[in-house]
C-alpha positions in Angstrom: 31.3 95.3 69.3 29.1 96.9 67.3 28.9 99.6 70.1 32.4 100.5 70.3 32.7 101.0 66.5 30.1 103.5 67.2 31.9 105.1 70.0 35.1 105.4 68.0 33.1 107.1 64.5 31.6 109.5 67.6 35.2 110.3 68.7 36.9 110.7 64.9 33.5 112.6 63.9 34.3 114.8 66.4 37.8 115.0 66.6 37.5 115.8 62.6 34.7 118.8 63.6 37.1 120.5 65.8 39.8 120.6 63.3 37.1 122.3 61.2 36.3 124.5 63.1 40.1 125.4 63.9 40.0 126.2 60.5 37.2 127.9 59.6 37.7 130.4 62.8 41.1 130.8 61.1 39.8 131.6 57.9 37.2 134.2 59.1 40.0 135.4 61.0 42.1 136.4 57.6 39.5 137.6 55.6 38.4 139.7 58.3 41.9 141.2 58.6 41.8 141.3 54.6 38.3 143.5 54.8 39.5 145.7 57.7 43.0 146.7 55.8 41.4 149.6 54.0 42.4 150.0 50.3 45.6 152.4 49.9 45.9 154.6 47.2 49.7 153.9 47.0 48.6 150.3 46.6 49.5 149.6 42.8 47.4 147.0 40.5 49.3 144.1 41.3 48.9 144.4 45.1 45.4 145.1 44.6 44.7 141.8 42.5 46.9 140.1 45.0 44.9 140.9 48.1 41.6 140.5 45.9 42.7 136.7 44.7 43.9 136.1 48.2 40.6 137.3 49.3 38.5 135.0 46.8 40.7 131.9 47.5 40.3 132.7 51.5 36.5 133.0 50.8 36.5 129.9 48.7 38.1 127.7 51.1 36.1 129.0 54.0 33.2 127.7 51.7 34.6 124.4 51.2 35.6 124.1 55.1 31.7 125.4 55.8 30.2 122.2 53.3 33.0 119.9 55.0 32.1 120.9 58.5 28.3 120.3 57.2 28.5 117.2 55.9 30.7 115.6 59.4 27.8 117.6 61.7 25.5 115.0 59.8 27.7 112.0 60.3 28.2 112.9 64.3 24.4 113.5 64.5 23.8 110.1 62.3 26.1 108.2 64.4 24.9 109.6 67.8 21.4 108.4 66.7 22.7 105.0 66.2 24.5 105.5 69.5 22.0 106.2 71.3 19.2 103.5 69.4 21.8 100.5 70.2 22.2 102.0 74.0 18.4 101.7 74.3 18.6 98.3 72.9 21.2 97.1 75.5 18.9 98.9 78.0 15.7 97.0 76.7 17.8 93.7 76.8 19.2 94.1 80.3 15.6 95.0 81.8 14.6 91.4 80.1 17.5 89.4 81.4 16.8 90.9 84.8 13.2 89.9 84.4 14.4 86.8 83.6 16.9 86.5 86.3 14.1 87.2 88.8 11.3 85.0 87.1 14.3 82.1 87.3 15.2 83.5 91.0 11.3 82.8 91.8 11.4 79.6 89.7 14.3 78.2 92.0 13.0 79.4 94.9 10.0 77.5 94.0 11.8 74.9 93.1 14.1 74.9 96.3 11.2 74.8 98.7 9.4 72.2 96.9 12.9 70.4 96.8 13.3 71.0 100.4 9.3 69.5 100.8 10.1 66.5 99.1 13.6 66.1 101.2 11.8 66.6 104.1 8.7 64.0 103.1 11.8 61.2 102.0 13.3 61.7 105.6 9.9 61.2 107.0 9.3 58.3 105.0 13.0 56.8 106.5 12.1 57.3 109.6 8.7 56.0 109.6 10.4 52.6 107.7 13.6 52.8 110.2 10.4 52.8 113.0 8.6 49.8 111.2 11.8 47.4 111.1 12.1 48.2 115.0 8.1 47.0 115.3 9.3 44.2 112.8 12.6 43.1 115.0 10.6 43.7 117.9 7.5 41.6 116.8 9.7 38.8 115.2 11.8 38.6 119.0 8.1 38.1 120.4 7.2 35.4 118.0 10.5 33.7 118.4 11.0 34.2 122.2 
């Protein structure tokens, strides 16, 4: 369970990154286009402080998008190092039920041939007692015949 929580924080983590990143590229994009415009003399005042606070909120956002983006590329790399320490403990605790599985395999085998001994010995035994009453019926006929 614990596993598949992990799996889905991966996939949000890095469905949240790419947005991001959308972003950002989109950002760089404008302000790029902002600093390649060069300034016109016919541009008056107001069009210059326009393009300038355009500029600083573009630059401030990309900023905040850049700490955002940061702070999610920690949390992917946090939860991929969970990921990856519960994998290795599912890995750790397969090997030892397998070893288990085989030590208990080995166990029953054990136990099966000693099972099958003791089967064996009990029919044996039958027999040998089936053989006696025969010597018995046989040795009382001779007694009473």
């Amino acid at each position: 369970m614990q596993l598949y929580k992990l799996e889905k924080r991966l996939q949000t983590e890095s469905l949240t990154i790419q947005g991001l990143q959308k972003d950002k590229d989109m950002l760089e994009r404008a302000l790029e286009e902002l600093h390649s415009h060069p300034y016109g003399a016919s541009e008056s005042i107001m069009e210059l402080e326009k393009r300038n606070r355009k500029r600083d909120y573009l630059e401030k956002e990309l900023s905040r998008l850049r700490s955002h983006l940061a702070v999610s590329a920690r949390r992917l790399e946090e939860t991929a190092t969970e990921n990856s320490r519960l994998e290795h403990e599912m890995m750790m605790l397969r090997q030892k039920i397998q070893t288990n599985m085989a030590r208990n395999a080995q166990r029953e085998s054990v136990g099966s041939s000693e099972a099958k001994h003791i089967e064996s010995e009990m029919l044996r035994v039958q027999s040998l007692l089936e053989d006696l009453q025969k010597r018995r019926l046989e040795l009382s006929d001779q007694f009473c015949g």
